[in-house]
N, C-alpha and C positions, 0 to 999 in steps of 0.2 A: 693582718687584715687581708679580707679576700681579694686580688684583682676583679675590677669591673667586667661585667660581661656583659653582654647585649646578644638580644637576638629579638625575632618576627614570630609572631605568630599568628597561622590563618586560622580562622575559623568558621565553621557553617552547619547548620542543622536543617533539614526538611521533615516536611509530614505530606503524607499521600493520600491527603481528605481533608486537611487539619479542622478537627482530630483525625488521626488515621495515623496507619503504621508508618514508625516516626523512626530519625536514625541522624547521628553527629559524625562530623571530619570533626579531624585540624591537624595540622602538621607547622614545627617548630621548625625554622629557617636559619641559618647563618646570613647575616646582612651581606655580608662583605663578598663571600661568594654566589649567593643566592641557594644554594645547596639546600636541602632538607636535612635535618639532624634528627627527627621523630616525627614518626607518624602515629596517630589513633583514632580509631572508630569503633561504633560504637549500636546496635539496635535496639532502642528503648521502649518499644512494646508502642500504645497506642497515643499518641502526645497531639498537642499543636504546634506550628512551627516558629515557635517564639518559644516555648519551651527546649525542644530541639536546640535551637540555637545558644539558648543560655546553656545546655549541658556541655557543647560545642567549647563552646570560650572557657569553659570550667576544666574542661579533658585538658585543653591546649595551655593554658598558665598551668597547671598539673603537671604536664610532660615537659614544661620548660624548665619549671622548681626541679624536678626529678633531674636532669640531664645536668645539673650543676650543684647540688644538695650543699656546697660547701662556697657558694657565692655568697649566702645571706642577703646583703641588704643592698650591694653591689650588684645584683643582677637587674637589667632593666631589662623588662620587654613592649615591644609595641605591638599591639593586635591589631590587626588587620581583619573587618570585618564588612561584608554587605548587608547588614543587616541596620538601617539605620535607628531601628527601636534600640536594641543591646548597647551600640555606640553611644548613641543619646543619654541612654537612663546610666551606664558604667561610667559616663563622663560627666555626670551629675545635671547635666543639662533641663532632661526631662523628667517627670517626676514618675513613681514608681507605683502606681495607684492597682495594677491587676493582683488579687490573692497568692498567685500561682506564679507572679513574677519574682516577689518582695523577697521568699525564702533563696530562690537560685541567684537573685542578683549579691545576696548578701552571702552564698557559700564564696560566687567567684570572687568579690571584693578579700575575702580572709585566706584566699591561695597565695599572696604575696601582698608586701604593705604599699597600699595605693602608689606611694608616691614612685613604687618602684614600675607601673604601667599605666599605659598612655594607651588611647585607642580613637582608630581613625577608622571613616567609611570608604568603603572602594565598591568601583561598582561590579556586579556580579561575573562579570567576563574576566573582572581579574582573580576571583576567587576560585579559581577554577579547581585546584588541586583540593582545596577541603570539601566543596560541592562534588568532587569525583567521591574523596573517601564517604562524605555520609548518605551517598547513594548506593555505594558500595554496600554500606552497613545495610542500610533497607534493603536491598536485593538478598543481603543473605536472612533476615528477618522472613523475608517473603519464602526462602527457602527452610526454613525451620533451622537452619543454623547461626551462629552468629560469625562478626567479620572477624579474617585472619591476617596480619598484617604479611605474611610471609604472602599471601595471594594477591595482595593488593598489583593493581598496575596503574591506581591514582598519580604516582608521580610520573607516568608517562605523559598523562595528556596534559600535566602542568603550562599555563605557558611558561617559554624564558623569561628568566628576573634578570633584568641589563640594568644599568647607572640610568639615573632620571635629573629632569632639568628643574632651576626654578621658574616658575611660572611669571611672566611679568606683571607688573604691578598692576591694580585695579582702573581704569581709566574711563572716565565719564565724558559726554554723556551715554547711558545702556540704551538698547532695545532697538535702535530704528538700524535698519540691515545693512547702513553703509556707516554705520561710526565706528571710529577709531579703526578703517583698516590702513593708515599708513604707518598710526603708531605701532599694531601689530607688527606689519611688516622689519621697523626698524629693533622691535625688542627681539623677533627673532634673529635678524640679522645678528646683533649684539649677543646674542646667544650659543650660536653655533660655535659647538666643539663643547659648550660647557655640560659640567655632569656633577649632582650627588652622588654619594651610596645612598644604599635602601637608609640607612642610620648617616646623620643624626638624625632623631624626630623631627618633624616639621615642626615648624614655629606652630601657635595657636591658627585658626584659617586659614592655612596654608595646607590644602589636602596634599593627597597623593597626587604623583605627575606621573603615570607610566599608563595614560590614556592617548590616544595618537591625538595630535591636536590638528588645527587647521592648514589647508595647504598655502601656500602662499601667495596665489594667483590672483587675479580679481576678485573682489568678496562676492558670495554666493547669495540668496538671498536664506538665509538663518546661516546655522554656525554648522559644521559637518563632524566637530569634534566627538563625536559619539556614534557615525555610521560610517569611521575607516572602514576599507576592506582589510587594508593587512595591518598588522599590531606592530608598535613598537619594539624593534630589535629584533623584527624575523630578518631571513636572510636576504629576502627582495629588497629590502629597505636595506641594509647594508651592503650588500652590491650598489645600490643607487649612490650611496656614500660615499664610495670608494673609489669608484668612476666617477663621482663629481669635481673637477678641478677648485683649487681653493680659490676662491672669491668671487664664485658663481653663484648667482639666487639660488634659493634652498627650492627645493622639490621636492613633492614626495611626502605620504602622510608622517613616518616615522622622524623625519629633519627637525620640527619645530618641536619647541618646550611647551606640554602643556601649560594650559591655561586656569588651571585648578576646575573645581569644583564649580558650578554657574549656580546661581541662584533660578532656582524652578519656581516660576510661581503659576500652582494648580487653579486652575481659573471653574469657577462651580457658580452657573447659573440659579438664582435663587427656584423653590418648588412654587409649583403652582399658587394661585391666588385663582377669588374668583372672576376675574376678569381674563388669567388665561386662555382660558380653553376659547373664548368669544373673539383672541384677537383684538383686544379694545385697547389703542394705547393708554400704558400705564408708568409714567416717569415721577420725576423727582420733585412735579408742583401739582400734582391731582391728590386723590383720600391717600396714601399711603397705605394701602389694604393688606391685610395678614395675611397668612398662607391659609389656604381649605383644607379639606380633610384630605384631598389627595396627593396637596402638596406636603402638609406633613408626613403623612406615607414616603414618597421621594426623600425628602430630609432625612428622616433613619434610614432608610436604603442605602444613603449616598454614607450616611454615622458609620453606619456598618462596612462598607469596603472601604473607606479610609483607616478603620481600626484595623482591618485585615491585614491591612496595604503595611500599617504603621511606618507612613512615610511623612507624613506631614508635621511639620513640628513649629509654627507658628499660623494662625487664624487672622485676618484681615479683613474686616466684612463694610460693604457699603454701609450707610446709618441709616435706610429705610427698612421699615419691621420686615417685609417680607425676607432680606439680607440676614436680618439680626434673628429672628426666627431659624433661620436655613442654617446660620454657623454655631448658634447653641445647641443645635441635635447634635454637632459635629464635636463641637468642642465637651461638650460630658461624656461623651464616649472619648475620647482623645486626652481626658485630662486638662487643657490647653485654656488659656484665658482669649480674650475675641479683642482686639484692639480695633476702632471704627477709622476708617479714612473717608472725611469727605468725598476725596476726590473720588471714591469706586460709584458715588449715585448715579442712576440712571438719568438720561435727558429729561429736562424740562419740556414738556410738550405743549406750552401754553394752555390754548384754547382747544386746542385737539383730545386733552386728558381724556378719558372716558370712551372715547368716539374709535369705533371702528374705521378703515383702511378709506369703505367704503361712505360711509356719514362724512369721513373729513374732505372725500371727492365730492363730494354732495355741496357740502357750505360752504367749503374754501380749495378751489378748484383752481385757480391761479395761484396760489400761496401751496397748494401743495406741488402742483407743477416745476415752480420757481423750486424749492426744500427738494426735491428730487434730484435737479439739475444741476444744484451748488451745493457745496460744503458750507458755504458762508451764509447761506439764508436762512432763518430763523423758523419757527413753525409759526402758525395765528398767535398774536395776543404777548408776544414777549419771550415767547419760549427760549430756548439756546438752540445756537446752531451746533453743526456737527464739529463743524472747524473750533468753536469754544470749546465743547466735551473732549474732542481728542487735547485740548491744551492742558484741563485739567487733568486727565486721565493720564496722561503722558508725565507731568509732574507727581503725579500718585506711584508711577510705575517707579519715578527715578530716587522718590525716598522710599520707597519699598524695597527696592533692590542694594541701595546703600545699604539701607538697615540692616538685613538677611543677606550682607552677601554670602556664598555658597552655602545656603538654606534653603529648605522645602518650605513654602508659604502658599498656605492653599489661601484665597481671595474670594472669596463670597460677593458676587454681583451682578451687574443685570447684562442685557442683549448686546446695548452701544458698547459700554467700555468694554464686555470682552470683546466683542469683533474689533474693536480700534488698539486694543494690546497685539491681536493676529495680525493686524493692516500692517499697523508699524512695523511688527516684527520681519513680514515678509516685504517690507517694501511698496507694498500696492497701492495702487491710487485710492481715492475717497470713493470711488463708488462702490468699492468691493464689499463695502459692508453690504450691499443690496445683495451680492453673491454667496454668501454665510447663512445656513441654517443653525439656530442655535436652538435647540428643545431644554424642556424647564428640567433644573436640573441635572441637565448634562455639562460634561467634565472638558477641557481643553485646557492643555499645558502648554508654557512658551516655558525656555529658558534662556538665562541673561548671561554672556561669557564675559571675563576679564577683558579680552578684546573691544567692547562696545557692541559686539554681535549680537546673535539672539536665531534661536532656532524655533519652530514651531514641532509641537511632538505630540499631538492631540488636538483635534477639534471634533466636537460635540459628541464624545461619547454618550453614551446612556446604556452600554451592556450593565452597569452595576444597576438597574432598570426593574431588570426583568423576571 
């Protein structure tokens, strides 16, 4: 019987148009030392980069079968990829619905028998060595020749693979910018000195840890775990280590265990209706009105760079049509079912429905006065105040994030609840909603960390727009 083997494997394909001249890394890993054991690339003529990438994952369980021919059924490997479509659909998670996908997902599935690979997402800063080789391969495409691995100088700009932490455990409540930082602090504390190897596999949700995680000073307002300057295990961060006396607060991005993978939830203003463009408020007790013809325009615009993106892998949408509207263009393109959360509707506006900024100064001029000045004040006629919608919306965010933890959840909704997911997240008082532009349509991201933090990583795009 053959000894067990294990090994890593990165992989990454790009296209420079997609479609356009297309090209694959990957390179096979020793866990234990971080080493490379094979490299390969690859330039595939004119692809898109979801194709690219599946040839990518196919080269690299290839070159891992090849480098032990006599392992069989004992060889494990774990792919390591940023590509969260391949991840997704190789792990059977999402379903496999593009032409052009079905055949390459089903060559790399028969390079080794499933049970013998695992595949996990990293984010693209760590994939750096297979992003060097399949840029590599396109540059020599571009040159009329194809790539040479004796040329290659991909493993130079690798970064270091050092031992990684477990991340601690998931702790509620999420989102608002001062939770859970003492608990942090003590998981880290509890922490220090501990170390995986790259192998064994994580558990099930349990990502990769070799992201620099938070420092451990005052909490900031959102999480910083993703704008370190310096990476885990460069040598600044081990000089700090080294000189730091044992039983001194940790310092320093590289000291703490990441936090895993955060729950992103993609925040998508529903398209137009036709009471947008007039400015008339339109909530959650007026007609409930469809989208027009320009917001359905906006809705496939917004279909199309999430299928591009293919980052999203679950669908949340408020239950008024203009919502359920906006997340069915999204989810037929995306394959994806639309689950409805009360909590994402828009405010109740009472007697104000209908009425412009200016009509509702006109009639209720005290009553909007007072609604400006407080959180707690209601609009004419029964509507909800602001301080109710951030309650529900807040409870919306916290079974949402339970749900999907470390999951892309894009969330289909209107003006309030996303500015009051930003408030929260950054901390700001109630009036900042008055500070937030939000256009129909456009995109803003928060993410949710194991710590109870929560970062802001977008607000109000609309380049996918244009």
């Amino acid at each position: 019987m053959s000894a067990a083997r294990q090994v890593v494997v990165e992989a990454d394909g790009g296209s420079r148009g997609n479609p356009g001249p297309a090209g694959y890394g990957a390179v096979v890993i020793d866990p234990a030392t971080g080493e490379p054991l094979a490299e390969t690339a690859e330039y595939i003529g004119v692809a898109t980069n979801n194709v690219a990438e599946y040839r990518g994952l196919i080269a690299g369980l290839t070159a891992a079968k090849a480098l032990f021919p006599d392992a069989g059924d004992a060889l494990r490997v774990h792919v390591r990829m940023d590509s969260k479509l391949v991840v997704e659909q190789m792990s059977g998670r999402w379903k496999i619905k593009h032409p052009d996908m079905k055949p390459l997902a089903a060559r790399a599935a028969a390079v080794l028998p499933p049970s013998s690979v695992t595949y996990e997402w990293i984010p693209r800063a760590q994939n750096k060595h297979a992003d060097r080789l399949a840029n590599e391969a396109m540059d020599a495409g571009r040159d009329g020749r194809q790539w040479e691995a004796s040329a290659s100088t991909a493993s130079l700009d690798a970064p270091a693979r050092g031992s990684v932490s477990t991340p601690p455990p998931v702790q509620g409540p999420p989102g608002d910018q001062a939770a859970g930082a003492a608990r942090a602090r003590a998981a880290l504390a509890a922490a220090r000195g501990a170390a995986d190897t790259l192998f064994p596999v994580p558990e099930p949700g349990v990502p990769d840890t070799t992201v620099p995680a938070a420092p451990v000073s005052a909490p900031a307002p959102g999480h910083p775990a993703e704008t370190a300057p310096e990476k885990a295990g460069s040598s600044q961060q081990q000089q700090q280590q080294q000189q730091q006396p044992a039983g001194a607060p940790l310092t320093g991005w590289g000291s703490a265990p990441d936090l895993g993978a955060p729950a992103t939830l993609v925040l998508l203003r529903h398209g137009e209706t036709a009471l947008t463009p007039e400015k008339r408020f339109s909530g959650s007790g007026g007609t409930d009105p469809e989208l027009s013809a320009t917001g359905r325009g906006q809705a496939e615009r917004a279909a199309e760079h999430f299928a591009a993106l293919g980052t999203v892998q679950e669908i949340v949408s408020s239950p008024l049509r203009r919502c359920r509207e906006t997340a069915a263009a999204v989810a037929g393109r995306l394959g994806l079912d639309v689950r409805i959360d009360e909590g994402l509707r828009e405010t109740d506006f009472g007697a104000w429905e209908g009425l412009t900024f200016g009509e509702v100064r006109e009639r209720y001029a005290d009553d909007l006065t007072a609604w400006l000045a407080s959180p707690d004040t209601a609009p004419t006629g029964g509507g909800e105040s602001f301080a109710e919608v951030a309650g529900r919306v807040a409870a919306a965010r916290d079974r949402i994030v339970a749900r999907y933890a470390g999951r892309t959840v894009l969330l289909v909704t209107h003006v309030t609840p996303i500015k009051t997911l930003v408030r929260l997240a950054l901390g700001a008082p109630p009036e900042a909603l008055f500070r937030m532009e939000l256009s129909a349509a456009s995109i803003s991201t928060v993410a949710y960390y194991a710590d109870g933090n929560a970062s802001v990583h977008l607000l109000n795009d609309t380049s996918h727009l244009r």
